[in-house]
C-alpha positions in Angstrom: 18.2 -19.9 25.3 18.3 -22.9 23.0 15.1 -24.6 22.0 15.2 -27.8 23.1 13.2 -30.5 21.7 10.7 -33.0 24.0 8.1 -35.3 24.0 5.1 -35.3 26.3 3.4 -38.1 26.0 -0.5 -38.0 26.0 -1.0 -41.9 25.4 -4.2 -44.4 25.6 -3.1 -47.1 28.1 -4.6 -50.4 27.7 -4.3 -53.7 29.5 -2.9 -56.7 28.2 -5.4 -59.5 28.2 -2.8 -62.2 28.8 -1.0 -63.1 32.1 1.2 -60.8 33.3 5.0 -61.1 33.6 6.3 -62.5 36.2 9.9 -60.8 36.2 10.2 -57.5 38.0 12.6 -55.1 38.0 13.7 -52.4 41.0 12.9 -48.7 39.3 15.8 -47.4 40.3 17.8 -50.1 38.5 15.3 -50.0 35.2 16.0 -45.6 35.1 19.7 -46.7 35.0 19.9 -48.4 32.7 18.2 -45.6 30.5 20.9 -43.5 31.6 23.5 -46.6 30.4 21.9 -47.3 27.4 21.1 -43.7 26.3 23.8 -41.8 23.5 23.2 -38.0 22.9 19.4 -37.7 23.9 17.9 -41.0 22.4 18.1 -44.6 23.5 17.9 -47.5 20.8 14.4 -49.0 19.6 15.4 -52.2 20.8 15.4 -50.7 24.7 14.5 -53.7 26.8 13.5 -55.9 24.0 15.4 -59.0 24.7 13.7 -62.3 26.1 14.4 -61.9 29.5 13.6 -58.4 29.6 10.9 -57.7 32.1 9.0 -55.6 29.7 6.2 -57.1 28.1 5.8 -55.5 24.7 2.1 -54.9 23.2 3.4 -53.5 20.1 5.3 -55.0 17.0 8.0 -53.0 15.9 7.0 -49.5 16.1 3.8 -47.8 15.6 4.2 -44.6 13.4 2.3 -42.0 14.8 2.4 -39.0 12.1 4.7 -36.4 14.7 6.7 -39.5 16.8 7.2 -43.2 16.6 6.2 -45.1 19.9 5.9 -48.6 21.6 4.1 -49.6 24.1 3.6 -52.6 27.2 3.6 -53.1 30.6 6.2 -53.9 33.1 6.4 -55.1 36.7 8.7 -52.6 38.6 9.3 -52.4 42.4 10.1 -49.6 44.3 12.2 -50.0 47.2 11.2 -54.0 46.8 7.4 -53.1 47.1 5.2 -54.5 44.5 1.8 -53.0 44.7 -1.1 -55.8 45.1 -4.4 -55.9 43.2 -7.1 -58.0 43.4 -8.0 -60.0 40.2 -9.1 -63.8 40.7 -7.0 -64.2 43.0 -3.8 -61.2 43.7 -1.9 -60.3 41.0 1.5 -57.6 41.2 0.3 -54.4 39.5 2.2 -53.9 36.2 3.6 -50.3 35.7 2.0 -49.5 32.0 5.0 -47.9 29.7 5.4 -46.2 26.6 8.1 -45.0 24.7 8.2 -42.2 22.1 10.6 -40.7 20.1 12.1 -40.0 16.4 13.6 -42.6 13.5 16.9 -41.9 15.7 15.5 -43.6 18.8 13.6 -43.1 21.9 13.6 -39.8 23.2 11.7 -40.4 26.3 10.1 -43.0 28.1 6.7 -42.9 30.7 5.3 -44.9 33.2 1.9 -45.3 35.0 0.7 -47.4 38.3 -2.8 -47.5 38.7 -2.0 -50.3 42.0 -3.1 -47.4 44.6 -6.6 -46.6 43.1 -10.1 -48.4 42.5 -11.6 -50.7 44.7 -8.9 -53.7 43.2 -6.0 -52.1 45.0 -5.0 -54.6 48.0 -1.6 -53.5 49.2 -1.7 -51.1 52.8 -0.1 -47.9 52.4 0.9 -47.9 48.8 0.8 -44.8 47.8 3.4 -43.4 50.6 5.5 -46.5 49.8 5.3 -45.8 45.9 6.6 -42.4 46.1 9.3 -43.4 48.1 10.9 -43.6 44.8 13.9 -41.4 45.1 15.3 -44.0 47.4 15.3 -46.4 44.8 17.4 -43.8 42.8 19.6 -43.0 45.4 20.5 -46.8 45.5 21.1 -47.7 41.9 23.6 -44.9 42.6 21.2 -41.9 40.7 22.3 -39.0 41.3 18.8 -36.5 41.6 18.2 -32.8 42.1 14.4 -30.9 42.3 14.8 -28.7 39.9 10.9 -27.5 40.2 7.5 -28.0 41.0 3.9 -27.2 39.7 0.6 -28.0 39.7 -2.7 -28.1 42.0 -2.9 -30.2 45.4 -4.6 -32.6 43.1 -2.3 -32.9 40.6 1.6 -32.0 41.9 4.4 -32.6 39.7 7.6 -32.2 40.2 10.9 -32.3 38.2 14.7 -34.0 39.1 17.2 -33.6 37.2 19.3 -37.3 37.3 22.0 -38.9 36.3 24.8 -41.3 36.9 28.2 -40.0 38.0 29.8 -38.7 35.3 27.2 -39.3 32.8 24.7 -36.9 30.8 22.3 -35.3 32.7 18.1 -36.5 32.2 14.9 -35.4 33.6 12.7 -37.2 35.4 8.9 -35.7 35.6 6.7 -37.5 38.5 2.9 -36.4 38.7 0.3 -37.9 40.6 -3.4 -37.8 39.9 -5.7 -37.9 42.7 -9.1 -38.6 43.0 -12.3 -40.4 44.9 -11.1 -44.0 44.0 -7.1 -43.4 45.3 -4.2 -42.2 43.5 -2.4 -42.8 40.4 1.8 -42.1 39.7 3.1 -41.0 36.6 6.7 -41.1 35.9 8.3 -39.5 32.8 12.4 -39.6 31.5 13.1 -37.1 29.5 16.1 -37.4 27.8 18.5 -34.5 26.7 20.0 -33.9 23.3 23.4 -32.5 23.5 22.7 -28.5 22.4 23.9 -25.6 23.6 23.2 -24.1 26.3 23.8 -24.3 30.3 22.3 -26.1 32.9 20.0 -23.6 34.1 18.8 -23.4 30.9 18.1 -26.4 29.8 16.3 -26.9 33.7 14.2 -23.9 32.9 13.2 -24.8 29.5 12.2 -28.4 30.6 10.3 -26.9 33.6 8.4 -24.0 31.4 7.7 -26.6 28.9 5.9 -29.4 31.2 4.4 -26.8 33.2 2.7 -25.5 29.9 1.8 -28.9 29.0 0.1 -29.6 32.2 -1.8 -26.3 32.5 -2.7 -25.7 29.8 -1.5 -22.2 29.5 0.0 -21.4 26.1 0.7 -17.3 26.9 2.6 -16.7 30.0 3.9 -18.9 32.4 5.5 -19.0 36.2 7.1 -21.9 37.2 9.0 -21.8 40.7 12.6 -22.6 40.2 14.3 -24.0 42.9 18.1 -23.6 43.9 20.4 -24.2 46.8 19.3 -20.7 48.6 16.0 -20.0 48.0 12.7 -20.4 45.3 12.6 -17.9 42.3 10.0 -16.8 39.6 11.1 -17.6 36.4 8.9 -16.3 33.6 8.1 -17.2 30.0 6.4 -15.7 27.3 5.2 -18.3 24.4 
């Protein structure tokens, strides 16, 4: 099996003091136009960087960070045309917070958090269910997605799709969810592949073993369930 080479991001999120943006963009159509703009595994540093992008950048440039080069903002994205509410001075959309890593190349991948279902701010009804309605989104901007796996505790679930447009190089998309006494918070990851060797299954497994590790904790042998057309098997790997 090939090794193939991700990033899982670990950032500090922070909150931009000034007002937020007031564009917004459907997720579905933002993830596509990763899977546009993205040539063999990286997308340009200048992703989402022009004026009337709805991404509001905190950094300048790009912050070198020893092991990867990142950027990092916020951005108001709907998901089946909800916008979670919070409750500032008065209500305010709840930005998605977004960073992207990668190598001199380009971006490699590119995660997002929405805190707009937990603490006592969150205003919206039912926003978690209506947040994780997000494969609808996909399905619209014309995304093709597969479950490829899932992991993880009651309290912490992940799963991992395999997308991409017709036609187009396949990407991964990691959701996760953190739950806890105040609500729940969404994390959305895309992982892009470089083009190396390898097949499918292979590249599915690798990405699965490697987030699975990542999330656990577990650096000797792990057991991710791999899911296919027929039926669940147990895939193990031995780092």
């Amino acid at each position: 099996m090939p090794i193939i080479r991700i990033l899982l991001f670990s950032a500090v999120w922070s909150v931009v003091a000034s007002s937020p943006a007031t564009a917004q963009m459907e997720l579905g159509q933002f993830i596509k136009s990763i899977l546009i703009e993205q040539r063999d595994g990286f997308l340009p540093w200048s992703f989402q960087a022009q004026p009337d992008s709805p991404v509001r950048w905190q950094t300048e440039g790009i912050t070198d960070h020893v092991t990867n080069y990142k950027r990092q903002g916020t951005v108001i994205l709907a998901v089946n045309g909800f916008v979670p509410q919070i409750l500032e001075k008065n209500l305010q959309p709840a930005s998605w917070n977004i960073v992207v890593g990668g190598d001199k190349p380009g971006i490699q991948g590119v995660a997002l958090e929405n805190e707009g279902c937990f603490g006592m701010r969150r205003a919206s009804p039912n926003c978690f269910p209506r947040l994780m309605r997000f494969p609808q989104s996909l399905k619209a901007a014309g995304i093709q997605s597969e479950l490829i796996c899932k992991f993880g505790a009651i309290n912490d679930p992940s799963e991992v799709h395999r997308i991409k447009l017709p036609g187009g190089v396949p990407a991964y998309l990691h959701s996760s969810i953190s739950i806890g006494s105040g609500g729940r918070t969404i994390y959305l990851t895309v992982i892009l592949r470089n083009r190396v060797e390898g097949s499918e299954m292979e590249h599915s497994t690798a990405i699965c073993a490697l987030l699975f590790k990542s999330q656990s904790g577990n650096d000797s042998e792990i057991a991710v369930e791999y899911l296919t057309r027929t039926a669940p098997q147990k895939y193990m790997f031995d780092y």
